[in-house]
Backbone as a ProteinNet text record, in pm:
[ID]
protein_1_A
[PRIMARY]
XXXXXXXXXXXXXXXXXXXXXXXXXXXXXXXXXXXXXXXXXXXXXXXXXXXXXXXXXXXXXXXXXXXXXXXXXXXXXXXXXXXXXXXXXXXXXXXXXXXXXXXXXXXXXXXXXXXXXXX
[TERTIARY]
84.6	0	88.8	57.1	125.4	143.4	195.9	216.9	182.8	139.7	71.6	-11.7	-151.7	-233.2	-248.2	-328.6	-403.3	-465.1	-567.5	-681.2	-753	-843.3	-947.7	-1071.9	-1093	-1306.2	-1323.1	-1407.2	-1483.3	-1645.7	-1530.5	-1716.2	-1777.4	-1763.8	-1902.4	-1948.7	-2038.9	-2126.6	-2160.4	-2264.7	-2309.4	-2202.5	-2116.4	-2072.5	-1983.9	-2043.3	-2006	-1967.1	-1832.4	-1848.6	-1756.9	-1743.9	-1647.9	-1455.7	-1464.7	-1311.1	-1263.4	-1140.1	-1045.4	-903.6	-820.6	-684.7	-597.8	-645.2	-623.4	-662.8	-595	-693.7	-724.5	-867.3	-961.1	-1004	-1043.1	-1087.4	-1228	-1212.8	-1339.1	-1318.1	-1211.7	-1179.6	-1128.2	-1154.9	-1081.5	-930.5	-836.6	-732	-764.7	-760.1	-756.2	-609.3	-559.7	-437.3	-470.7	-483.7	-490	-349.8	-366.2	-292.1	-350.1	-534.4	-546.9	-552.5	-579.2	-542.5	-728.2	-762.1	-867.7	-975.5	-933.7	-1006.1	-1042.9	-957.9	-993.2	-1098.2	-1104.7	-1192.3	-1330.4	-1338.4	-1427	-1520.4	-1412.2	-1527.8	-1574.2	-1518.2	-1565.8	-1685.3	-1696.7	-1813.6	-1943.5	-1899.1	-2027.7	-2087.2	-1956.8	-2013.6	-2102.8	-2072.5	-2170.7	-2289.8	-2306.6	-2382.9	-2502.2	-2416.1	-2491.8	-2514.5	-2427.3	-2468.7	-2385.3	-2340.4	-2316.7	-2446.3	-2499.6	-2643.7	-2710.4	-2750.3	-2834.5	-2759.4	-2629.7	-2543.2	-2560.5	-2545.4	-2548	-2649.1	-2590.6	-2678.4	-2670.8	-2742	-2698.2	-2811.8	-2864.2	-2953.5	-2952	-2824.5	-2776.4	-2664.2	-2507	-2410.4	-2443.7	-2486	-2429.7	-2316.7	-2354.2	-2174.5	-2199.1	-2072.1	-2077.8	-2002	-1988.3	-1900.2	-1809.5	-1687.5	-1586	-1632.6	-1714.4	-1740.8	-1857.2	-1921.7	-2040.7	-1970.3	-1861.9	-1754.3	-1720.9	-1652.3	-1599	-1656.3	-1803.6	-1912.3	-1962.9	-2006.4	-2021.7	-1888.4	-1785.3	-1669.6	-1609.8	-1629.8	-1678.4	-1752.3	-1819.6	-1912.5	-1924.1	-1852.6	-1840.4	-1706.9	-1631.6	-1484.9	-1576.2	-1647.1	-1682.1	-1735.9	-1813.5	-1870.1	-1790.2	-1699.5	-1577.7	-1480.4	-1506.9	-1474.3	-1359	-1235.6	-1148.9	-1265.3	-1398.5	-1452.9	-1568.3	-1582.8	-1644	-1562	-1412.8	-1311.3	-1371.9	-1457.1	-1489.1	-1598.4	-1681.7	-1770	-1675.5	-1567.4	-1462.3	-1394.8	-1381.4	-1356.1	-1449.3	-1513.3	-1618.6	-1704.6	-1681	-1714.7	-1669.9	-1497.5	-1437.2	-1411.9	-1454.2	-1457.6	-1579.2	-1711.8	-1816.6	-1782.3	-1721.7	-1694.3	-1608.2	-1500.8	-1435	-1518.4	-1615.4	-1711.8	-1786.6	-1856.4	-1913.5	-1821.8	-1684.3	-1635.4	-1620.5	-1579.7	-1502.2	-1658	-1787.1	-1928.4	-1955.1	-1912.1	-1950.4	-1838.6	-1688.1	-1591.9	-1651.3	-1724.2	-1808.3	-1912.2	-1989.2	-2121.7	-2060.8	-1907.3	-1891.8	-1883.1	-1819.3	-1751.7	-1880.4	-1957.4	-2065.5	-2124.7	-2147.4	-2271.2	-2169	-1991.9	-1943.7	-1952.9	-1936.9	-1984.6	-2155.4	-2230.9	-2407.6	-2402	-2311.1	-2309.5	-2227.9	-2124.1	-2062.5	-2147	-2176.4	-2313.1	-2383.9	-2444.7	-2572.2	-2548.3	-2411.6	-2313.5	-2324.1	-2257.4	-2227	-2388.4	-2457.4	-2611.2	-2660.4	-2608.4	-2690.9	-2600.3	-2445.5	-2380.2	-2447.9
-118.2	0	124.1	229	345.8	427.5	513	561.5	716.1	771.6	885.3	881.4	965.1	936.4	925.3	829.9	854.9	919.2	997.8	1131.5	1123	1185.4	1240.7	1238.8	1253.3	1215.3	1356.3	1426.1	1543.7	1454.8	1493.5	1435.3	1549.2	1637.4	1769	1797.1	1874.2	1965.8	1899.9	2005.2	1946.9	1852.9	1854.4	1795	1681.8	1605.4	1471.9	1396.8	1275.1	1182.6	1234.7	1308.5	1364.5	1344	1264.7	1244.2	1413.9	1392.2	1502.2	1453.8	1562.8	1515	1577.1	1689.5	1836.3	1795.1	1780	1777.5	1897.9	1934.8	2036.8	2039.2	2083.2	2109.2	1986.1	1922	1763.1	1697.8	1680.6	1557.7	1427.7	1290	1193.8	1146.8	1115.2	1042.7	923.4	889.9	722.1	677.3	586.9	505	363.2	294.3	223	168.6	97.3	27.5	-17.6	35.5	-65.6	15.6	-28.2	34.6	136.8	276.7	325.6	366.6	301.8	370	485.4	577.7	714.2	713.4	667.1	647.9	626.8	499.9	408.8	515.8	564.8	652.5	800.1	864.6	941.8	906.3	821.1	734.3	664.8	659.1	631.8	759.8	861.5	998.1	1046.2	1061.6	1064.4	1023.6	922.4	828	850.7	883.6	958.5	831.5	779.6	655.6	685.7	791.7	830.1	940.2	975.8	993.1	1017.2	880.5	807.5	828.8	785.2	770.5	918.7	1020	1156.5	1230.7	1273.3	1314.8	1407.7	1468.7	1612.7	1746.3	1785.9	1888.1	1980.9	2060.7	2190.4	2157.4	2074.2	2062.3	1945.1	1928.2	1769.8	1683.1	1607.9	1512.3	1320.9	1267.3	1130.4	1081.2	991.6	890.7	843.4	778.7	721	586.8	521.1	382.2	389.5	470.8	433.6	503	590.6	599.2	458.7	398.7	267.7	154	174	40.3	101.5	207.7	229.6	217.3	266.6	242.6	44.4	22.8	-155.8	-196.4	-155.8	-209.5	-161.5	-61	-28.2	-96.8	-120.6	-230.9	-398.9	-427.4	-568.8	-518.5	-425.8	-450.6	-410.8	-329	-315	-465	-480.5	-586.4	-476.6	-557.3	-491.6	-455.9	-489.3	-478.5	-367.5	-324.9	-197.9	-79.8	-88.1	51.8	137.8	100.6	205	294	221.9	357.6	466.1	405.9	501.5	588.9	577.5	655.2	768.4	675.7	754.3	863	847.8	937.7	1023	1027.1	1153.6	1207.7	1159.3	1226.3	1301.6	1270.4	1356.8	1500.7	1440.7	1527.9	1662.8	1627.9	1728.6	1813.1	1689.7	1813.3	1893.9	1879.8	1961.5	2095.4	2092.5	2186.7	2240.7	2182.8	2321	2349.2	2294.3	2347.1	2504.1	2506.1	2566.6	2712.8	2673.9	2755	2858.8	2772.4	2843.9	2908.4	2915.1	3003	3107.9	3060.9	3232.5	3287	3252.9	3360.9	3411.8	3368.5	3369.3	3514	3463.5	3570	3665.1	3687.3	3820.3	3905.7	3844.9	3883	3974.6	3895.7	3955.8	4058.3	4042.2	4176.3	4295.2	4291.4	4366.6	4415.9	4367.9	4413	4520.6	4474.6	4482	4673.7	4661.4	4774.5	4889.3	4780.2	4875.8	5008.4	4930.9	4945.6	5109.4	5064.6	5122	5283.2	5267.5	5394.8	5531
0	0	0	-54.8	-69.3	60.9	79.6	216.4	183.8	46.2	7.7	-66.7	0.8	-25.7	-194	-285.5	-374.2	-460.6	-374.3	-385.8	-260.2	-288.3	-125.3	-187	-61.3	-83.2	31	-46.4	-4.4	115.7	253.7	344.8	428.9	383.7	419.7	308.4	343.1	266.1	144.3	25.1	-85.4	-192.6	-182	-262.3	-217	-83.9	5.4	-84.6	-84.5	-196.3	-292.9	-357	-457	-453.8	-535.2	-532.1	-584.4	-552.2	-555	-549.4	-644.6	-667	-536.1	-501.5	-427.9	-273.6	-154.8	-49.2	-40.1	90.1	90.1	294.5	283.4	415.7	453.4	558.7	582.7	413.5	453.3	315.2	406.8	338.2	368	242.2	322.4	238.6	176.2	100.6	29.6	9.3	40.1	19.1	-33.5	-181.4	-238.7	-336.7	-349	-524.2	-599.6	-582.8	-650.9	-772.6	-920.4	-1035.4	-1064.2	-1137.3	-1144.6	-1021	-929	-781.8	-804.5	-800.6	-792.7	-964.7	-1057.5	-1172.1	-1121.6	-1040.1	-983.8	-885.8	-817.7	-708.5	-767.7	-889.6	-954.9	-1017.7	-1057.8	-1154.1	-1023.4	-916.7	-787.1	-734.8	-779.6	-720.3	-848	-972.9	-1084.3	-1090.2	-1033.3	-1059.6	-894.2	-785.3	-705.2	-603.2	-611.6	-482.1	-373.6	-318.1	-197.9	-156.1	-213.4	-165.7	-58.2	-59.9	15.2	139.4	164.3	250.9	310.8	266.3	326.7	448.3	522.4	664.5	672.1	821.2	877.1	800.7	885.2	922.3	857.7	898.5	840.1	737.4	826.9	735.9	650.1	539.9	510	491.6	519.8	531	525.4	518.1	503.4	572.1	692	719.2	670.5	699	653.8	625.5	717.1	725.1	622.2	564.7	428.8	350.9	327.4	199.8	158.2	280	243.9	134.9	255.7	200.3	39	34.8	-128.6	-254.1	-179	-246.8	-281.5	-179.7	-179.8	-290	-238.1	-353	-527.7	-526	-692.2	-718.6	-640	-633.7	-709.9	-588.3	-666.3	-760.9	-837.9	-973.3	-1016.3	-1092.4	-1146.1	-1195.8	-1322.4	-1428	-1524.2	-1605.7	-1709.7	-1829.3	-1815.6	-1972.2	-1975	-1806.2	-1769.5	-1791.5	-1806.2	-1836.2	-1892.7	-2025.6	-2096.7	-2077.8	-1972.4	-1873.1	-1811.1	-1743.3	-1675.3	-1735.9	-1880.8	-1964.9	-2037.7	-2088.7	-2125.6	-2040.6	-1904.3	-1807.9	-1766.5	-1798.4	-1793.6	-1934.5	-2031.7	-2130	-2124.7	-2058.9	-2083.6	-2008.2	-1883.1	-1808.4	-1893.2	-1960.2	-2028.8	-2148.1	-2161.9	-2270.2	-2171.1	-2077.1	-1969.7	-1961.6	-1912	-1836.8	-1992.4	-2146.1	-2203.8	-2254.3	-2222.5	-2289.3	-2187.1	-2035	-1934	-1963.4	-1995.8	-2085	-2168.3	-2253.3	-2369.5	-2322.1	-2195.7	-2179.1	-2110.9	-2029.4	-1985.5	-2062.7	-2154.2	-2297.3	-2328.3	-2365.5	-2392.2	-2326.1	-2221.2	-2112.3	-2118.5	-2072.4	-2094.3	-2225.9	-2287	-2456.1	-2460.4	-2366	-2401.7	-2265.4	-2178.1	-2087.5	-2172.2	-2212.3	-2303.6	-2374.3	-2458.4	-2577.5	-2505.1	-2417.1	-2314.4	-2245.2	-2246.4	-2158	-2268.1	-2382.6	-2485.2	-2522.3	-2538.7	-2605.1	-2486.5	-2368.8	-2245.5	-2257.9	-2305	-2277.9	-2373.3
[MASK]
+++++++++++++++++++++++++++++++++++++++++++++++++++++++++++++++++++++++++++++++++++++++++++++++++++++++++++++++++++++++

């Protein structure tokens, strides 16, 4: 097992569950070998099965011990011939962020206009 961490799992607030390359403030460490983990738990957090798992009133947040058990469990379903969900999932992902790229440009462009029109 590695003796640095992996990635991290975001366990407060709205976005509980979320791997991360970066630690953050109420993050957990992961220390694995095993190969796509950090793939695997991106694709449970997509997919929204830490969820359920999520508590708390005001803050929300998740346990270490139901990180585990959901992370478990996308481990046993995880086959070499499922890869190409794991892929294909951060590829959507990269069309997302440069589509989101494109609407700032976008909206600064129709405020500009918008500015221009008003002077």
């Amino acid at each position: 097992m590695s003796l640095t961490p992996c990635f991290y799992i975001q366990s407060k607030g709205l976005h509980s569950g979320r791997p991360l390359r970066q630690p953050i403030k109420n993050c957990v460490a992961v220390y694995s070998d095993a190969p796509h983990l950090f793939d695997i738990v991106h694709l449970l957090y997509k997919g929204r099965k830490f969820d359920i798992h999520i508590g708390g009133s005001v803050v929300p947040f998740i346990r270490i011990g139901d990180i585990q058990t959901v992370i478990f469990e996308g481990i046993e379903k995880h086959k070499p011939e499922k890869d190409k969900y794991l892929k294909n999932t951060a590829l959507i992902d990269e069309v997302i962020r440069n589509c989101n790229d494109k609407i700032k440009v976008l909206k600064s462009l129709q405020m500009a206009m918008c500015n221009e029109f008003l002077k």
